[in-house]
C-alpha positions as CSV (number, residue, x, y, z in Angstrom):
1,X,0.0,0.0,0.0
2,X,1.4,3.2,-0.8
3,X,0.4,6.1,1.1
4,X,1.5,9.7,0.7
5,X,5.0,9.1,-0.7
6,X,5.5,5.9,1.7
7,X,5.5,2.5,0.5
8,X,3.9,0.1,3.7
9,X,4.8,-3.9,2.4
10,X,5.1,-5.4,5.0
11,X,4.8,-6.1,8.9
12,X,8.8,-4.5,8.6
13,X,7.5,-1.4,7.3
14,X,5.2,-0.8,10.6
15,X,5.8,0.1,14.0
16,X,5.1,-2.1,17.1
17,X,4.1,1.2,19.1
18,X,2.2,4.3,18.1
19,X,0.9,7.5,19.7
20,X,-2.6,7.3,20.4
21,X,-4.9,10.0,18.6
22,X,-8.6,9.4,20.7
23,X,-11.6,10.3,18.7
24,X,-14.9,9.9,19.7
25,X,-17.2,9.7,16.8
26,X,-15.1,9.7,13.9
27,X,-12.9,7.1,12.7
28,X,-10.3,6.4,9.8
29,X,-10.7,3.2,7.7
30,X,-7.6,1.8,5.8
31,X,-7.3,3.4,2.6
32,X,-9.8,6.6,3.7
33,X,-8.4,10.4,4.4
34,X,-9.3,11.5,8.0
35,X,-9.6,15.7,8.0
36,X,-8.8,17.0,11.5
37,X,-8.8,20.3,13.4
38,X,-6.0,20.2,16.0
39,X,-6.2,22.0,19.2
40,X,-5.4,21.5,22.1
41,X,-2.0,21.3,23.0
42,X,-1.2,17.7,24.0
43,X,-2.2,16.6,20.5
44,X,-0.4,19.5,19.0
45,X,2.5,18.2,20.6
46,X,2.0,15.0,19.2
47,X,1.2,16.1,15.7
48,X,4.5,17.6,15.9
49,X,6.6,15.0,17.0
50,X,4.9,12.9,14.4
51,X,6.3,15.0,11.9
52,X,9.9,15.1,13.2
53,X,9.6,11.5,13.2
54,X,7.6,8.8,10.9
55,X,4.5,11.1,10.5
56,X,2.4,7.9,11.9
57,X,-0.6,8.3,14.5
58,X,-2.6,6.2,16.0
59,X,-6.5,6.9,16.0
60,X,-8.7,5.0,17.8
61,X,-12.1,6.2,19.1
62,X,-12.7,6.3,22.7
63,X,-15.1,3.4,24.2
64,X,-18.8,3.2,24.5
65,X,-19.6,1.1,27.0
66,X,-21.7,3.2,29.7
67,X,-26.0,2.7,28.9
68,X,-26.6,5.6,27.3
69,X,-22.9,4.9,25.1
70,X,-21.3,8.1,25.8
71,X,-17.7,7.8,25.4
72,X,-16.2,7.2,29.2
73,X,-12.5,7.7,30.0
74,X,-11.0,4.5,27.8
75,X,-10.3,3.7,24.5
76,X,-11.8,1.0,22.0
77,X,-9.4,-1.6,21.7
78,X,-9.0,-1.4,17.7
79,X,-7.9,1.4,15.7
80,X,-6.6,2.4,12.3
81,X,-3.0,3.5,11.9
82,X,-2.9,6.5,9.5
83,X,0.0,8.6,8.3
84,X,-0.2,12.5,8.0
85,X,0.1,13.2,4.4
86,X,-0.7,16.9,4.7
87,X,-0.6,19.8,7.7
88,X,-1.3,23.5,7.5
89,X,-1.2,26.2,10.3
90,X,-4.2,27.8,11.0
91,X,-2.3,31.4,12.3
92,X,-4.6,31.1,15.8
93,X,-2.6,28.1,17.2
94,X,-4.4,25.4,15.2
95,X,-3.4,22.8,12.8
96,X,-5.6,21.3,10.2
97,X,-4.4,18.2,9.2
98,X,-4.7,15.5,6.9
99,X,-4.6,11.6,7.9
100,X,-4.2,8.4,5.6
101,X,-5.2,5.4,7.0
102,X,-2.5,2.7,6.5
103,X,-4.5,-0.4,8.7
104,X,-5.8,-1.5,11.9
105,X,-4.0,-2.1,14.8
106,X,-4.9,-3.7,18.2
107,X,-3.4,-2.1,21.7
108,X,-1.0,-4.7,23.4
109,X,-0.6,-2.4,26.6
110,X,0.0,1.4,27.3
111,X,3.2,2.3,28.0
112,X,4.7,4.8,30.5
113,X,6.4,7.8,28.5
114,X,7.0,11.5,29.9
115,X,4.8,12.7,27.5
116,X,1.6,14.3,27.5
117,X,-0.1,11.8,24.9
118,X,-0.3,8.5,25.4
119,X,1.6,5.9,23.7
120,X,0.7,2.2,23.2
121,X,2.4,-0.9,22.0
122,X,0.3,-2.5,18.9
123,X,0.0,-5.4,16.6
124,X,-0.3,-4.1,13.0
125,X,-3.4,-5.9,10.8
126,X,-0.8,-6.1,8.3
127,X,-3.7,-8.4,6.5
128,X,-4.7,-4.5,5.6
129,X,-1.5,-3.8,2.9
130,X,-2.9,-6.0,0.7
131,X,-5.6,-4.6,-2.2
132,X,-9.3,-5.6,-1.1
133,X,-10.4,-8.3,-2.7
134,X,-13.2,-8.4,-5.5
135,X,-15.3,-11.0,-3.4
136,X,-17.6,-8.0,-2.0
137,X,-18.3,-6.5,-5.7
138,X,-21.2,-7.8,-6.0
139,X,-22.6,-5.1,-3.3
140,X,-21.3,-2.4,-5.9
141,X,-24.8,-1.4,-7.3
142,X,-26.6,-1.7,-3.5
143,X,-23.8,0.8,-1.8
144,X,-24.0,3.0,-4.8
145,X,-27.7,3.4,-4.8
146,X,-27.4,4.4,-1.0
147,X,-24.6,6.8,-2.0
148,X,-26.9,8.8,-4.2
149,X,-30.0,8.5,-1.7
150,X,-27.7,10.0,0.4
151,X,-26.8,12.9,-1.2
152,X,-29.9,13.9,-3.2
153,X,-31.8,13.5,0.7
154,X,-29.3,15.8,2.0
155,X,-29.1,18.3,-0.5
156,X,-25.3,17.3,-1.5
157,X,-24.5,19.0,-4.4
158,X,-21.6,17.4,-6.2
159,X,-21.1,15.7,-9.5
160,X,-22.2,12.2,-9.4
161,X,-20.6,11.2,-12.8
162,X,-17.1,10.2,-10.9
163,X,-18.7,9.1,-8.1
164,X,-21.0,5.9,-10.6
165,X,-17.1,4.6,-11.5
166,X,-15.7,4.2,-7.9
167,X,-14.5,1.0,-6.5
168,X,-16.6,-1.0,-4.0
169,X,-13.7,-0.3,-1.1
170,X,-14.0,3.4,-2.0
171,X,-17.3,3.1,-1.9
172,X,-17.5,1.8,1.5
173,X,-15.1,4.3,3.0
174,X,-17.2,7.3,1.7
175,X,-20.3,5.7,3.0
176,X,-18.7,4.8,6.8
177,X,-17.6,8.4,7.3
178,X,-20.1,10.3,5.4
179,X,-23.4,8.3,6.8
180,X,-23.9,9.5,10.9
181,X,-23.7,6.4,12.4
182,X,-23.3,5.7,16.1
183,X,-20.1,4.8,18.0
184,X,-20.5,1.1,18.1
185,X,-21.6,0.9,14.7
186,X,-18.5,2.6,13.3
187,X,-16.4,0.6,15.6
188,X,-18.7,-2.4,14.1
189,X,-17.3,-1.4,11.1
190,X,-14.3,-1.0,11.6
191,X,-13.4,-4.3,13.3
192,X,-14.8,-6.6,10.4
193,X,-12.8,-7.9,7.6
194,X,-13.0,-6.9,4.5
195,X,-16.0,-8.8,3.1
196,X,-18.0,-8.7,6.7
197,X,-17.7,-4.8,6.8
198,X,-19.2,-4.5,3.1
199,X,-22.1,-7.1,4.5
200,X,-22.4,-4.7,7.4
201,X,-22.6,-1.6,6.1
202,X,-25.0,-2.8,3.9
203,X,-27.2,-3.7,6.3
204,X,-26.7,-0.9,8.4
205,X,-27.9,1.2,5.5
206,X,-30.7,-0.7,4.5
207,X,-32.2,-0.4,8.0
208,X,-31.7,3.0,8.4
209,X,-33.1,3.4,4.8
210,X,-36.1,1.3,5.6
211,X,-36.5,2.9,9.0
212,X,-36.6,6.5,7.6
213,X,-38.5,6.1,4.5
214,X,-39.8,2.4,4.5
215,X,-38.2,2.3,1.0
216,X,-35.2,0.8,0.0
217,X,-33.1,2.6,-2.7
218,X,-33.4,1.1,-6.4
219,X,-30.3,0.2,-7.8
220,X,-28.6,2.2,-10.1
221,X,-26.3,0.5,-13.0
């Protein structure tokens, strides 16, 4: 997978710890672009050490397991690596950045570090370097006909002509960030495989579809 100007092959190509980005709400899938407005000064600190070293980050949304699934003081144990392929400065303290996912990780253990971000040991998905397979294609014309319910019920105004020639896996990472879902959905999402989060996504739309309007999309060729 090439990212940015970065070649990743290979579990060699990957880190074994990572700095930990929490999002609540938001999360990067392996080969999606994450936009972020950076703050507050921990994570600018992190943001820049990133860049004086591999430009890798670690997001991971923070966990839902109270009853009414507000995010509590933890993290979800799965998350996507991502590398920051662009950064401007704001001029009122901000960044706005840019982050490529690269793939999943899961947190080993947090380790102790005089910083004030936290750092974690990981295990690299490095299953997730590898192109997507074509054995979900045949949920092309389903995901695209949500795509274009989507927009046209929101009042999205872009050119749909591009959109009819992308790719089921870009398909499905446009869908998982632009549709609101809930924090354990997304983290549903993002902890299938490949095939299993095409399935799921699917069905996620489809009920909200069906539960909204009582009316599925037609499929459009």
């Amino acid at each position: 997978m090439q990212v940015g100007n970065m070649h990743y092959r290979s579990e060699e190509d990957l880190p074994n710890e990572a700095r930990l980005f929490p999002l609540s709400g938001a999360f990067l899938l392996p080969g999606s672009v994450l936009p972020l407005n950076i703050f507050e000064p921990r994570y600018l600190e992190l943001f820049d050490d990133a860049l004086a070293g591999d430009r890798l980050v670690a997001v991971v949304q923070t966990n839902y397991v109270t009853e009414d699934a507000k995010p509590v003081d933890d993290l979800c144990n799965v998350g996507t690596l991502g590398r920051i392929i662009s950064l401007a400065e704001s001029g009122d303290g901000r960044y706005v950045v840019s982050v490529a996912g690269i793939c999943r990780f899961r947190i080993k253990e947090e380790k102790a570090v005089k910083k004030p971000y936290r750092v974690a040991k990981i295990c690299p998905f490095v299953k997730d370097l590898a192109e997507p397979s074509s054995e979900a294609d045949e949920y092309r014309p389903q995901l695209l006909a949500h795509f274009m319910t989507y927009i046209e019920s929101n009042d999205i105004e872009i050119d749909t002509d591009d959109y009819k020639q992308l790719r089921v896996p870009d398909l499905v990472n446009i869908l998982s960030s632009l549709v609101p879902f809930d924090i354990a959905e997304k983290q549903a999402l993002l902890e299938a495989d490949y095939k299993t989060r095409v399935e799921t996504l699917v069905a996620l739309l489809d009920m909200g579809y069906s539960s909204d309007d009582d009316e599925t999309p037609q499929t459009v060729q």
